[in-house]
N, C-alpha and C positions, 0 to 999 in steps of 0.2 A: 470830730465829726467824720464818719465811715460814709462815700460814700459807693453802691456798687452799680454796676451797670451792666444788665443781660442784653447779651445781643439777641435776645431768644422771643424778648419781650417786643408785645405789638407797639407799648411806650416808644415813640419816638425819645431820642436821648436824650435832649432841654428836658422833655417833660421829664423823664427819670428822677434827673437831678433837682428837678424844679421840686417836686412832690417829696424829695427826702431832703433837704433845705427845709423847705415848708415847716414837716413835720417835728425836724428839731430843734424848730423854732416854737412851733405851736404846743410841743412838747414837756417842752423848758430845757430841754437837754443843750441847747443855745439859749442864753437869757441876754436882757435887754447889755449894750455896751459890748460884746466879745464880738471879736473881729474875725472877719471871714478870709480866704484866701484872696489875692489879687485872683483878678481874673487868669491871666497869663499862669499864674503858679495853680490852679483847680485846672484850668487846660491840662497841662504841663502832667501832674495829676495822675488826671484822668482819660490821657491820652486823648482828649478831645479839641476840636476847633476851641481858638480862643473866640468866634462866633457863636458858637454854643453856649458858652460859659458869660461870654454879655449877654446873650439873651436872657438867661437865666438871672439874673443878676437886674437886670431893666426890669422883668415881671416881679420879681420881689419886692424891688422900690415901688412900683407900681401900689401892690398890694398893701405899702406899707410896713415890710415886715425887716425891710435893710435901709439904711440910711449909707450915701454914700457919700464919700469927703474927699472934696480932692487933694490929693497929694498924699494921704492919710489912708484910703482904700475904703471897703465896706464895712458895715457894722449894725448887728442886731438892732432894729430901733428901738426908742426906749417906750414904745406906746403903753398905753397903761393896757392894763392886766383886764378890764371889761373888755376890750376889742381881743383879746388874743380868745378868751372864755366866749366872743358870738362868733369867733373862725372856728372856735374846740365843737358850737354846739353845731354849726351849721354840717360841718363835716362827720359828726353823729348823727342827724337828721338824715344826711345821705346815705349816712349805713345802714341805717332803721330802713331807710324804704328801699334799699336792695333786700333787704330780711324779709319786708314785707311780699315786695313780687317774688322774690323766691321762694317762699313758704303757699305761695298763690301756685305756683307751678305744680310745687307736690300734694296740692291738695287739703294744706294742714288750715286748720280753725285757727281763727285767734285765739282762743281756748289751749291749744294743743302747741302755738308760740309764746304764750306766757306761759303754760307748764314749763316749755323747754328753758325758757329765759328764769325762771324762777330755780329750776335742779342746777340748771347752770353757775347761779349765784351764789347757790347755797355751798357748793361743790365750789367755786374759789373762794371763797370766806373762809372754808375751811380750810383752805389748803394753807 
């Protein structure tokens, strides 16, 4: 697990980390059972507060998506596979509708967003 952190970015830096966790989680690129860093060693890292790296760490268990042990550290949890596919689709849903107002900004039809979503498809299928 890579992960990076721009100082350049409006992201506050929990959230950074919080959002690429997440995702290689939601991903599968971390699947249920593989263990994460201690907290202290993701600090350590990532040159960040070991502050940071609990918080990050608290909103995951939160969310469900780390199981923590004491003594033993974190761990992907092992929730079934329908909760990870309604975080997959709900975080699709949000992309859709940044596509959506952004295609409102330039003016384009929904006509002229399925063309582009449809060339699009055809163009990685092929690839």
């Amino acid at each position: 697990m890579k992960i990076l952190i721009s100082n350049a970015s409006s992201d506050p830096i929990y959230m950074q980390i919080l959002t690429q966790i997440r995702q290689s989680i939601l991903s599968g690129e971390l699947v249920a059972g593989d263990s994460l860093p201690s907290i202290r060693q993701l600090a350590k890292d990532l040159q960040v507060s070991v502050i940071t790296t609990k918080r990050v760490y608290e909103e995951l268990e939160k969310e469900k998506l780390i199981d923590s042990v004491v003594g033993k550290g974190c761990f992907v949890s092992g929730i079934n596979q329908d909760f990870i596919r309604e975080q997959r689709m709900k975080r699709l849903e949000e992309k859709m509708l940044e596509i959506i107002r952004e295609s409102k900004e330039l003016s384009m039809t929904e006509q002229d967003v399925i063309q582009l979503f449809t060339m699009l498809s055809e163009e990685e299928t092929s690839s």
